[in-house]
Structures are given as C-alpha cells and as structure tokens.
py3Dmol code that shows the C-alpha trace and the ligand (Angstrom):
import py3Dmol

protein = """\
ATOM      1  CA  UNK A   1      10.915  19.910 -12.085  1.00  0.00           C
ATOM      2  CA  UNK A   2       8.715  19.352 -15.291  1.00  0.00           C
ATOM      3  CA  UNK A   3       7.688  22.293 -17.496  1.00  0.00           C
ATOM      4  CA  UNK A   4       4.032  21.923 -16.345  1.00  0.00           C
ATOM      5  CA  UNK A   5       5.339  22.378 -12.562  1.00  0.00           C
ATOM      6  CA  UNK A   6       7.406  25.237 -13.093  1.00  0.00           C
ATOM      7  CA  UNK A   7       7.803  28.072 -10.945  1.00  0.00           C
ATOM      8  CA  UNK A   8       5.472  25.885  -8.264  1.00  0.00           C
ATOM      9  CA  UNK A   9       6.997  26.321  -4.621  1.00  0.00           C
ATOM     10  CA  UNK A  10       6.177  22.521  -2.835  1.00  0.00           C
ATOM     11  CA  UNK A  11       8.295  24.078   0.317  1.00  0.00           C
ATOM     12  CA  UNK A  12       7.087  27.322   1.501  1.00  0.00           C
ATOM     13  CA  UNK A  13       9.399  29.405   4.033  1.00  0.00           C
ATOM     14  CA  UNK A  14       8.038  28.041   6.925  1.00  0.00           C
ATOM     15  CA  UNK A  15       9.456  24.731   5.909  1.00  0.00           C
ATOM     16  CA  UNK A  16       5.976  23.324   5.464  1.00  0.00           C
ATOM     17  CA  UNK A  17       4.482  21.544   2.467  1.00  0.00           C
ATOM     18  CA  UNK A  18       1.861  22.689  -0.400  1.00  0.00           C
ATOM     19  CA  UNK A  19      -1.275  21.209   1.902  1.00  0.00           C
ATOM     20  CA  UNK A  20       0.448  22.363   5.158  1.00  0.00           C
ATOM     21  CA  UNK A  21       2.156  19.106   6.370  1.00  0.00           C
ATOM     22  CA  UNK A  22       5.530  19.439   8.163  1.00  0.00           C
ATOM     23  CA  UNK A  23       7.922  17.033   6.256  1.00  0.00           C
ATOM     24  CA  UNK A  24       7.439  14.460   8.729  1.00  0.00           C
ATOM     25  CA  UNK A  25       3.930  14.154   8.476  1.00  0.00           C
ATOM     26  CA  UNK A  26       1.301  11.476   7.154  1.00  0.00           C
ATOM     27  CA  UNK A  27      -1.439  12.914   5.488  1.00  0.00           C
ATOM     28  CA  UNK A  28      -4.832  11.720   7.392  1.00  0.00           C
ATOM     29  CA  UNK A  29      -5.007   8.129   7.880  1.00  0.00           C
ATOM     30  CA  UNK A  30      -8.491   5.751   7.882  1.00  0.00           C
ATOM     31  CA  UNK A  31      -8.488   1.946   8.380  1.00  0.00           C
ATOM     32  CA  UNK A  32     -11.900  -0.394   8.146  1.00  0.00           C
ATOM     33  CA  UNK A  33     -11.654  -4.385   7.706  1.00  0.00           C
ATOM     34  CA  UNK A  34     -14.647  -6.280   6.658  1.00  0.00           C
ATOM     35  CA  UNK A  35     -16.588  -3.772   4.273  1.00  0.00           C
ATOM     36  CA  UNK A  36     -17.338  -6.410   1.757  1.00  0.00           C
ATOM     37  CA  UNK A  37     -19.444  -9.184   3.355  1.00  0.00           C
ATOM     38  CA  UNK A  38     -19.116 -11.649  -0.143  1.00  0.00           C
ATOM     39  CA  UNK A  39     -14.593 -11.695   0.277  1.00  0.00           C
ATOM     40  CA  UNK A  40     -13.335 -13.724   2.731  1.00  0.00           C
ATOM     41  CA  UNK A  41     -11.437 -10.770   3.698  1.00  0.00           C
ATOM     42  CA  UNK A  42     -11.882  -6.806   3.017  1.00  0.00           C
ATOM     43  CA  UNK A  43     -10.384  -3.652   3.911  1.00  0.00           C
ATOM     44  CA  UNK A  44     -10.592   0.254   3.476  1.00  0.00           C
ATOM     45  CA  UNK A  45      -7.720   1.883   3.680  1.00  0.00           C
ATOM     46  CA  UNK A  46      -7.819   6.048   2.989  1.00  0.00           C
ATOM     47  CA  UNK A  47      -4.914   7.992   3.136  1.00  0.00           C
ATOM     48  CA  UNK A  48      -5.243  11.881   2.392  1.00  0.00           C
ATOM     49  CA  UNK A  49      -7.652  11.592  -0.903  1.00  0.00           C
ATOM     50  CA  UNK A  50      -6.248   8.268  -1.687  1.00  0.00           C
ATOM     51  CA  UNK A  51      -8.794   5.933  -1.314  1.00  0.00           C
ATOM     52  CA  UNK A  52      -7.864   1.716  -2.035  1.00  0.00           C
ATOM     53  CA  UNK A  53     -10.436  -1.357  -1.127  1.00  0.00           C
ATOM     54  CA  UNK A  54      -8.769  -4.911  -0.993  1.00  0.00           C
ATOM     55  CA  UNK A  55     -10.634  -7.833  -1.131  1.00  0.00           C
ATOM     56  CA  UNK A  56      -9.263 -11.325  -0.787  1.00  0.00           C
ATOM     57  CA  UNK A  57     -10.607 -14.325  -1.853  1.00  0.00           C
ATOM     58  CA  UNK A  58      -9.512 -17.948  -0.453  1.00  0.00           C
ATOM     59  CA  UNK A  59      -7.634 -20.105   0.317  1.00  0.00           C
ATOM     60  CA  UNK A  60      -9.429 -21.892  -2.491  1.00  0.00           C
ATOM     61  CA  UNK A  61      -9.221 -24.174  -5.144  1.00  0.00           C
ATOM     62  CA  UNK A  62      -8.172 -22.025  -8.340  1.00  0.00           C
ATOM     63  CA  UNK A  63     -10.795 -22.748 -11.396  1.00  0.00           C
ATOM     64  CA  UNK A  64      -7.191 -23.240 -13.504  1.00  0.00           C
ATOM     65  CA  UNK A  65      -6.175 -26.245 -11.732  1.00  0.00           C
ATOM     66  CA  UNK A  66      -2.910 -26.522 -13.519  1.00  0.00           C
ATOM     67  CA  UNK A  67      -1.752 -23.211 -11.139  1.00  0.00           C
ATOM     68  CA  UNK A  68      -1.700 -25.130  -8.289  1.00  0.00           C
ATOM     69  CA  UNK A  69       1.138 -26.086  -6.265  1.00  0.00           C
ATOM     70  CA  UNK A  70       1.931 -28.897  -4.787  1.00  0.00           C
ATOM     71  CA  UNK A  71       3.463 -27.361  -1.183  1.00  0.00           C
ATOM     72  CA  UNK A  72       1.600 -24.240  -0.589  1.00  0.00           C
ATOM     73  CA  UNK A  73      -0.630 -21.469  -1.640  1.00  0.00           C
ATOM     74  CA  UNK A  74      -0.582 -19.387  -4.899  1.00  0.00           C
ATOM     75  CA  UNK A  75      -0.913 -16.029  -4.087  1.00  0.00           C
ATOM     76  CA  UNK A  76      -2.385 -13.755  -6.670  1.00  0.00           C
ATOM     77  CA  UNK A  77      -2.671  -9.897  -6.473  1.00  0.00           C
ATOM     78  CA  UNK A  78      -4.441  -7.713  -9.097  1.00  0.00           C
ATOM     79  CA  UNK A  79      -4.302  -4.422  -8.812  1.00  0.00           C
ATOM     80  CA  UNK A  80      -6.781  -2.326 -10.413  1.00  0.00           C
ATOM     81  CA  UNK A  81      -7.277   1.424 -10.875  1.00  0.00           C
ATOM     82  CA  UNK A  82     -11.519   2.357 -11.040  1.00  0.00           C
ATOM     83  CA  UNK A  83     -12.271   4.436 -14.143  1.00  0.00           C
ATOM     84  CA  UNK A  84     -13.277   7.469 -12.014  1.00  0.00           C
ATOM     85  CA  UNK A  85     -10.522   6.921  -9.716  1.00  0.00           C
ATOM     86  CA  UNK A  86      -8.566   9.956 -11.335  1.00  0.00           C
ATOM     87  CA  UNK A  87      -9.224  13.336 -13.089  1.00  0.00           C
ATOM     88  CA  UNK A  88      -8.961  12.752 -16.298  1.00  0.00           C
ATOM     89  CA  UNK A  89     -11.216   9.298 -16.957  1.00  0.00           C
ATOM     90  CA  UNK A  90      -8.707   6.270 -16.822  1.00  0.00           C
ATOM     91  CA  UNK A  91      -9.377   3.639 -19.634  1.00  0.00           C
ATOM     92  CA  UNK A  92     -10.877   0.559 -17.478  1.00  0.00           C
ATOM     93  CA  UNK A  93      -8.296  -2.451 -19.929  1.00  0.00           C
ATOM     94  CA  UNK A  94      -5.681  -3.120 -17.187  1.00  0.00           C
ATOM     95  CA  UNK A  95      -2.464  -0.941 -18.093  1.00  0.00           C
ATOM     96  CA  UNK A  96       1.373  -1.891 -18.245  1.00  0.00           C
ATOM     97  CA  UNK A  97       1.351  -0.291 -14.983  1.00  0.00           C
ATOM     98  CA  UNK A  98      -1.270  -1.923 -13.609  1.00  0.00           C
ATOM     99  CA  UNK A  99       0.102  -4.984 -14.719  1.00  0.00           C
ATOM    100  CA  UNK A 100       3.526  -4.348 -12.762  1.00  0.00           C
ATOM    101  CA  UNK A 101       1.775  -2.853  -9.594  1.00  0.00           C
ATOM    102  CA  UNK A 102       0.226  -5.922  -9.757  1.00  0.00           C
ATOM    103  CA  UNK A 103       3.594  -7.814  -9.330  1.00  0.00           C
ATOM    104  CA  UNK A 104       5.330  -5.151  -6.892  1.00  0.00           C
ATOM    105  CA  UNK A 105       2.457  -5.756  -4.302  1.00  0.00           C
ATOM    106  CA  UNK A 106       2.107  -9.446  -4.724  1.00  0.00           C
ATOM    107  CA  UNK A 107       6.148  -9.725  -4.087  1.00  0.00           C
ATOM    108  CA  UNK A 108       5.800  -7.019  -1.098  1.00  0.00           C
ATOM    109  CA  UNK A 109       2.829  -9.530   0.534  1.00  0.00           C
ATOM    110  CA  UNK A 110       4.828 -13.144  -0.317  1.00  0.00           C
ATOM    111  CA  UNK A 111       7.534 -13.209   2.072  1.00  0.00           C
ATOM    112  CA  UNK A 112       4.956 -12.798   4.991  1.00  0.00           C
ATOM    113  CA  UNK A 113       1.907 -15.307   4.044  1.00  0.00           C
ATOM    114  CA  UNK A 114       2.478 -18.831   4.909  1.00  0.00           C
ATOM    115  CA  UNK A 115       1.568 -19.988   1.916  1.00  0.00           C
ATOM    116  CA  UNK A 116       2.695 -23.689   2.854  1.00  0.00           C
ATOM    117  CA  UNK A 117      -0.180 -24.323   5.350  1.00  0.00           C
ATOM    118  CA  UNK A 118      -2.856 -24.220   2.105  1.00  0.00           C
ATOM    119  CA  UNK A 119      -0.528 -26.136  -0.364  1.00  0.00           C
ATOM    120  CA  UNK A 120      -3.006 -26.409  -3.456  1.00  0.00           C
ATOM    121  CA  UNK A 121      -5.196 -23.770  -3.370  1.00  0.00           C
ATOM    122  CA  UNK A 122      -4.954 -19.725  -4.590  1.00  0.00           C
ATOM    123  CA  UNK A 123      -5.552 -16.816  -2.349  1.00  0.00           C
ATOM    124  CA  UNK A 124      -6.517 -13.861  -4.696  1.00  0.00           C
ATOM    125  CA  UNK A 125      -6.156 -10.515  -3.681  1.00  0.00           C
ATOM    126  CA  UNK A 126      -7.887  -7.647  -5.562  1.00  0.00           C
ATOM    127  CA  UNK A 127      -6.837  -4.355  -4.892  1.00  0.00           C
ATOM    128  CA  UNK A 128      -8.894  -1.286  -6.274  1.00  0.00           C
ATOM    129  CA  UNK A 129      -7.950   1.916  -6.157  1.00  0.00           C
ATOM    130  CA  UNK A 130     -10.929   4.361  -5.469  1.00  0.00           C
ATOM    131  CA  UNK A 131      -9.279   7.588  -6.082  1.00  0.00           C
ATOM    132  CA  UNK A 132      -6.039   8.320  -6.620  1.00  0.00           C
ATOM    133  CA  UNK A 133      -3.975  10.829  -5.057  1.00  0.00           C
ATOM    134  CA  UNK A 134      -0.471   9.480  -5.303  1.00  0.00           C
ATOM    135  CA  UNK A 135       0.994   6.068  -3.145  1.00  0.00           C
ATOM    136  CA  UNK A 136      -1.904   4.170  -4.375  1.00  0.00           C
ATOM    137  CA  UNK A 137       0.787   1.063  -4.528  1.00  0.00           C
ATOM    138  CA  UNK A 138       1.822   1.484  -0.964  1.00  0.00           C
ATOM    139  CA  UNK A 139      -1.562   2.164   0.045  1.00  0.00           C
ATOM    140  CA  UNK A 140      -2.577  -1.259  -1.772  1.00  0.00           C
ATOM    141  CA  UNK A 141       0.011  -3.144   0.079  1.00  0.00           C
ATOM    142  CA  UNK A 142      -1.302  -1.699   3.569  1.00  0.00           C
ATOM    143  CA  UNK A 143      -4.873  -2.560   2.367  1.00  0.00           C
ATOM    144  CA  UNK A 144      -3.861  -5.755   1.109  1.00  0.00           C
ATOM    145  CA  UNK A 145      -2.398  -7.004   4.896  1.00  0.00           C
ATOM    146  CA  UNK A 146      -5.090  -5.885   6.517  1.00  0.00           C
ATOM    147  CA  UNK A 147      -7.826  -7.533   4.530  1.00  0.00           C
ATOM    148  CA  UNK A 148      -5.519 -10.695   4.651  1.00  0.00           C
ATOM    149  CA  UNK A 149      -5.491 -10.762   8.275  1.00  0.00           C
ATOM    150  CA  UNK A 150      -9.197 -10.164   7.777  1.00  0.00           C
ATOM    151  CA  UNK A 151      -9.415 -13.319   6.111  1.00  0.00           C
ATOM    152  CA  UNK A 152      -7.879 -15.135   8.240  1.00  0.00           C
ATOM    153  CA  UNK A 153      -4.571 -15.656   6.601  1.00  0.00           C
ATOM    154  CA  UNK A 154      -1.731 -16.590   8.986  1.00  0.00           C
ATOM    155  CA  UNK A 155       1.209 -14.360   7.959  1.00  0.00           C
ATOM    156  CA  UNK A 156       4.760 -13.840  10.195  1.00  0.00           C
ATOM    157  CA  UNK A 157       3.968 -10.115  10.571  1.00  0.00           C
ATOM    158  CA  UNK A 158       1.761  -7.256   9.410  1.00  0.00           C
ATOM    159  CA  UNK A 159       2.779  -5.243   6.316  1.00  0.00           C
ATOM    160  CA  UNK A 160       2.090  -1.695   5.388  1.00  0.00           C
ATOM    161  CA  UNK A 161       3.881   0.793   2.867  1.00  0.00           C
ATOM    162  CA  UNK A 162       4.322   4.756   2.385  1.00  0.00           C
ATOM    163  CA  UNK A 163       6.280   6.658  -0.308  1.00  0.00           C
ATOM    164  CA  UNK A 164       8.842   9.061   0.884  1.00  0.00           C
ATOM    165  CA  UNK A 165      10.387  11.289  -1.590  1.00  0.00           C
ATOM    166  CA  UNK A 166      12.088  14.548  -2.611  1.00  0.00           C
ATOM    167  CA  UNK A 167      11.020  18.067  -3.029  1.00  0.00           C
ATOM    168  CA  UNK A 168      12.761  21.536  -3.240  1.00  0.00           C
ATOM    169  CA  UNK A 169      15.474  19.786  -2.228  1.00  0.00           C
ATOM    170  CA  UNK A 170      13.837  18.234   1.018  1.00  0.00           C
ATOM    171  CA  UNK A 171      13.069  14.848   2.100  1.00  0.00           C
ATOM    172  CA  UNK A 172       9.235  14.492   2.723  1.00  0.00           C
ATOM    173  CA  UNK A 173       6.975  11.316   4.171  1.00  0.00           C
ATOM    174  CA  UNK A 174       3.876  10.081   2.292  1.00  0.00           C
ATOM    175  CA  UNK A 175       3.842  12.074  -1.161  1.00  0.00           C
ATOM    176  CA  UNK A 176       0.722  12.962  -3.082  1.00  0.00           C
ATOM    177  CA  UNK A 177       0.514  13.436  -6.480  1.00  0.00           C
ATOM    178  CA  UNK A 178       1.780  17.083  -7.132  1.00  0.00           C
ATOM    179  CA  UNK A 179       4.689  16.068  -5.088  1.00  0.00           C
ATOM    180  CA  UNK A 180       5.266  12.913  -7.039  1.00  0.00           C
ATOM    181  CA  UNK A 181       4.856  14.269 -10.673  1.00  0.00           C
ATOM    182  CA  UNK A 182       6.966  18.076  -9.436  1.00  0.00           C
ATOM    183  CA  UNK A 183       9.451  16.609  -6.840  1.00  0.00           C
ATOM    184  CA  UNK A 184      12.734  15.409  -7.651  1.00  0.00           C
ATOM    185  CA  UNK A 185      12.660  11.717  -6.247  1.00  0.00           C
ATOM    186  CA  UNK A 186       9.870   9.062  -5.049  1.00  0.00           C
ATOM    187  CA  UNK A 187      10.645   6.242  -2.787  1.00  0.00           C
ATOM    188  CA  UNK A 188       8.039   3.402  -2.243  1.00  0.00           C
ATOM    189  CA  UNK A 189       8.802   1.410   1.182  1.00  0.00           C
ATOM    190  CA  UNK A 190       7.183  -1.392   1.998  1.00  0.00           C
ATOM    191  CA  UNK A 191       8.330  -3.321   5.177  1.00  0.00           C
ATOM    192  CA  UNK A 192       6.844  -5.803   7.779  1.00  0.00           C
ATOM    193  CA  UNK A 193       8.373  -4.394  11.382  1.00  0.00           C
ATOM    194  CA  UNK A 194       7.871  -7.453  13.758  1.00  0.00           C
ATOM    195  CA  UNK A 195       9.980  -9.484  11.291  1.00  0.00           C
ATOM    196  CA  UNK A 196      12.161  -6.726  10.401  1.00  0.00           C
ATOM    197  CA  UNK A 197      11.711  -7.075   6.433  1.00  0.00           C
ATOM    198  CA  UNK A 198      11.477  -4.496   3.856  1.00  0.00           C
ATOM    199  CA  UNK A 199       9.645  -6.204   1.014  1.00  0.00           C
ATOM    200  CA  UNK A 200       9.275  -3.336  -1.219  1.00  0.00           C
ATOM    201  CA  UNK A 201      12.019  -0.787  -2.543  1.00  0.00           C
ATOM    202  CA  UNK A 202      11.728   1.318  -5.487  1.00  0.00           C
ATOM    203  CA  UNK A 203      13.274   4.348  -6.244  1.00  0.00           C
ATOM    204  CA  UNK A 204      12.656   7.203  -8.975  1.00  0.00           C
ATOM    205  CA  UNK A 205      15.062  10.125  -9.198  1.00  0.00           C
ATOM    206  CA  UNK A 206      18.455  10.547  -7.601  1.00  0.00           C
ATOM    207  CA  UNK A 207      19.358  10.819  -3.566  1.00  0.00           C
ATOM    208  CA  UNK A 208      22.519  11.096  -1.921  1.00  0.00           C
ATOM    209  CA  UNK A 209      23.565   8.541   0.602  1.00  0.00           C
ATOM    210  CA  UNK A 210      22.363  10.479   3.243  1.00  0.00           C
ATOM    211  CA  UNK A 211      19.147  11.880   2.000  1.00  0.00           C
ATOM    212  CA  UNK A 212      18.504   7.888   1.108  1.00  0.00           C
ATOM    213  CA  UNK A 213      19.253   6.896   5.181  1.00  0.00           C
ATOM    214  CA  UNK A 214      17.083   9.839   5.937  1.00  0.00           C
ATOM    215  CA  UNK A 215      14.391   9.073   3.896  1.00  0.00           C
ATOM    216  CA  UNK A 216      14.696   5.114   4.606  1.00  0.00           C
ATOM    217  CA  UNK A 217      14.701   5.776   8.569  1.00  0.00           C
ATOM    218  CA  UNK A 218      11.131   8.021   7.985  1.00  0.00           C
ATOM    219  CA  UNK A 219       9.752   5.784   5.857  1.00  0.00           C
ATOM    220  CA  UNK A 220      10.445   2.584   8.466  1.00  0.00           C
ATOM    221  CA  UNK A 221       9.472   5.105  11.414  1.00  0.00           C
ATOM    222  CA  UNK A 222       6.346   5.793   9.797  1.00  0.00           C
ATOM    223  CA  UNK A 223       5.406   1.826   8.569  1.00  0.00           C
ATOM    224  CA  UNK A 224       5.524   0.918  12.414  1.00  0.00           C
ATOM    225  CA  UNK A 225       2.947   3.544  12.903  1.00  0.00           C
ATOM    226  CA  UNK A 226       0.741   2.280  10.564  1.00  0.00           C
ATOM    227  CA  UNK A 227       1.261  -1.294  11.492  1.00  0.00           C
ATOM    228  CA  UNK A 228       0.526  -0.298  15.212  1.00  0.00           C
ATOM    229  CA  UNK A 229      -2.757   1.007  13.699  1.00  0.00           C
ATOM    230  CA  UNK A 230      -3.246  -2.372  11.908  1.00  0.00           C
ATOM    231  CA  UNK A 231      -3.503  -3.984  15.020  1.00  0.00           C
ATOM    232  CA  UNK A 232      -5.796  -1.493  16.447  1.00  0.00           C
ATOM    233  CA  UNK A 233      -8.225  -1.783  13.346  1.00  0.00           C
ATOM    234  CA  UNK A 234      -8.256  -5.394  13.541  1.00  0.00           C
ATOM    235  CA  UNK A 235      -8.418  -5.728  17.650  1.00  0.00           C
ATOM    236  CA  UNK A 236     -11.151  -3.511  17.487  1.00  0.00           C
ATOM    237  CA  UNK A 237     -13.060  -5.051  14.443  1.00  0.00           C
ATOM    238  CA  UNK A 238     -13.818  -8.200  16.698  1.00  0.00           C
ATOM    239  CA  UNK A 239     -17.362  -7.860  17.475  1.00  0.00           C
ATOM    240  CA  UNK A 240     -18.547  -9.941  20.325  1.00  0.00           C
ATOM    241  CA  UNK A 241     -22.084 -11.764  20.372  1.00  0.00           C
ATOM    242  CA  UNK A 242     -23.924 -11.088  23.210  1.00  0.00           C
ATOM    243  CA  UNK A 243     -24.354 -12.988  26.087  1.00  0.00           C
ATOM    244  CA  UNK A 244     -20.816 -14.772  25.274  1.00  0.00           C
TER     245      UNK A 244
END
"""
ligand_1 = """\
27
ADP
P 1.724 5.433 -6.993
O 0.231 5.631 -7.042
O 2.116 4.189 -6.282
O 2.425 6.667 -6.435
P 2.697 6.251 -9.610
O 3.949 6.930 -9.114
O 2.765 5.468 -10.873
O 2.197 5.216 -8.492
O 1.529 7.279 -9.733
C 1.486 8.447 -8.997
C 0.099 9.020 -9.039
O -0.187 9.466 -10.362
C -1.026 8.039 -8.720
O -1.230 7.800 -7.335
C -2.196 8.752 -9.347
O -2.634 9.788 -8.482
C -1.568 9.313 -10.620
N -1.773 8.396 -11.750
C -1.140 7.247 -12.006
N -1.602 6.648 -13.132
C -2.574 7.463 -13.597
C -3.454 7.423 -14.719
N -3.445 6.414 -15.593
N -4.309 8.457 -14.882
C -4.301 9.482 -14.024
N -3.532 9.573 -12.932
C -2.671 8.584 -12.722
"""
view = py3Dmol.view(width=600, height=400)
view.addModel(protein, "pdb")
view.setStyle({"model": 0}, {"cartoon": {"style": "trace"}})
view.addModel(ligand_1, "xyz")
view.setStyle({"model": 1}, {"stick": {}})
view.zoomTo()
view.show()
C-alpha cells in the first residue's frame, strides 16, 4: 500500500468493497454503437465513471501509401486520454503510456480482425478516453470491438476486457482507480470467448498460483458477460426502415 493510501480499508467487514461492490461484481455497465455518424464505426462504452468512445475509420487506403500491405489490412489503434478526462488536467502530447496502450489494444484486437479480406488498405481505430476511473485500457478494447463490428469489420469473435486485481489481500473484478493505485496487484484480461483466446495479459504486483487461477477464471467469467452484452447492443442497434 503506498504512503498516500495508508491506513485506507478497500475491504470493509462485510467483505464488500470501498463503493459497496461484492468482489465479484462489475461496476455499472453502458454499451451504445453508432454515436458518431462521420466513423465508419463508433461506440460508447461506460463502465462505473469510466467513460471511452472508439471510432474506427476504414478499411481505407492509408494517405502513407508505403504502410500498406500487400495481403491484408493494417490495423492501427491510437489510444488517447481527453485533457479533462482526469482530476488533475492531463497534458493533451500523447504520453509513453499512451503510446504503449496504444500497442496493448491494437495486439488485443489483431488476432480477431481478418485483416486478409482488405489486403492494402488501414483500418484506424481511435480510442478516447472520456474520463478516467481506472481499466480505461480494457474498457478501450471492449469499445474498440464493438465499434469494429459497427463498422462492419468481419472478425472470428467479439472481444472485450476487465481488470481484476488485488486488495486487502482479496481478489476483486473490474478495479477502479483507488483500488488500482492502493491494492496490491492489477490484472488486465482481455479475451475473445467464442474463439477461446485471451489476447491481452498483463500483470502488476505479485499473486500466488491460486489467487492468479482465481482471478483468471473471474476475469474470463466476467468477459463472456460482457461479450453476451455485445451482441445485445449490436442486435438491438439494427434499426429497421419502415414498411420493409
Ligand atoms: P488503466 O486505465 O488501464 O487501468 P493504468 O493502470 O495505467 O491504466 O491507470 C490506472 C488509472 O489511473 C487510469 O484509469 C486513470 O484513472 C488513472 N490515470 C492514468 N494515467 C493518468 C494521468 N496521466 N493522469 C491522471 N490519472 C491517470
């Protein structure tokens, strides 16, 4: 636990958490596709306070021609924290951070777009984060499928993300920001269920074996909940024209 955190009890005796989840528990979940009507593909994705839009662009030919490939698709992924997407004011000039989340949620969304079908063109995905209240990288990779199946993109299989992690000694689903920055481990999961793939895997602090099966099964358990609700948000997206 960090000096700043100190004394702070993230498990009360109940068992429940500082906001009054059980460990278990996602915090509030929102899903919207096609909020942007100038992307080929958009989505809202809110979980708790934290709030990430994705917006993909394409397949299209990239204005650097020399990143083409010859056999398939470039996929491109920026991800993007808004200024007033934290407390304290975040300096807009993308970050080190940025600049890796970038890469961990374009390598989370490769393995299930298939890229070969567009060989010579980019699809760009932006994803900006809104507000931040931890998971913003897991929430981009759940925003970034959905607005990707907005678009149109065929993929083998839906992808969403959560971070599980560690506090007072307990393994807890979906971790805000206090948790993150007070607990004692953070686990970022990424997976697509219907293809059984895990495409993202980070971890930052120490678990046992066990508490890393335990916290690998909620994660999963949890990603197939969120893909479900994919599918709902983009059956029930479809508008139909009337008299069709
Ligand atoms: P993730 O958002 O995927 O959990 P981190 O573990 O790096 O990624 O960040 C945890 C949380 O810390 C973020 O969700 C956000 O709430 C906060 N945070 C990250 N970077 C900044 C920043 N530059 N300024 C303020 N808060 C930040």
């Amino acid at each position: 636990m960090t000096v700043k955190h100190a004394g702070l009890r993230l498990i009360d005796e109940k068992g429940l958490r500082h906001d009054g989840r059980r460990p278990d528990e996602l915090r509030p979940v929102a899903m919207r596709v096609g909020v942007l009507s100038n992307a080929d593909g958009s989505a809202l994705f809110e979980i708790g306070k934290t709030k990430v839009l994705a917006a993909v662009y394409g397949p299209r030919e990239p204005p650097q021609r020399h990143t083409m490939l010859p056999d398939r698709a470039v996929l491109r992924v920026r991800y993007h924290m808004a200024p007033f997407s934290t407390m304290d004011r975040k300096s807009p000039a993308p970050s080190r951070r940025e600049i890796e989340l970038s890469k961990v949620i374009r390598e989370a969304l490769e393995p299930v777009v298939i890229a070969e079908l567009y060989p010579r063109t980019a699809i760009d995905v932006f994803v900006e984060v809104l507000q931040a209240d931890g998971g913003t990288r897991t929430a981009g990779v759940t925003a970034a499928s959905l607005a990707l199946a907005d678009a149109g993109i065929p993929m083998k299989g839906l992808v969403a993300g959560v971070a599980v992690g560690k506090v007072d000694g307990v393994i807890v689903l979906d971790v805000d920001e206090l948790e993150d920055s007070a607990g004692e481990a953070d686990l970022p999961i990424a997976a697509a269920p219907d293809i059984g793939l895990i495409t993202l895997f980070q971890l930052n602090g120490v678990l046992s074996r066990q508490e890393l099966e335990e916290a690998v099964e909620m994660g999963l358990s949890a990603i197939r909940r969120l893909v479900d609700m994919e599918k709902e948000t983009l059956r029930s997206s479809v508008t139909v024209m009337p008299g069709e």
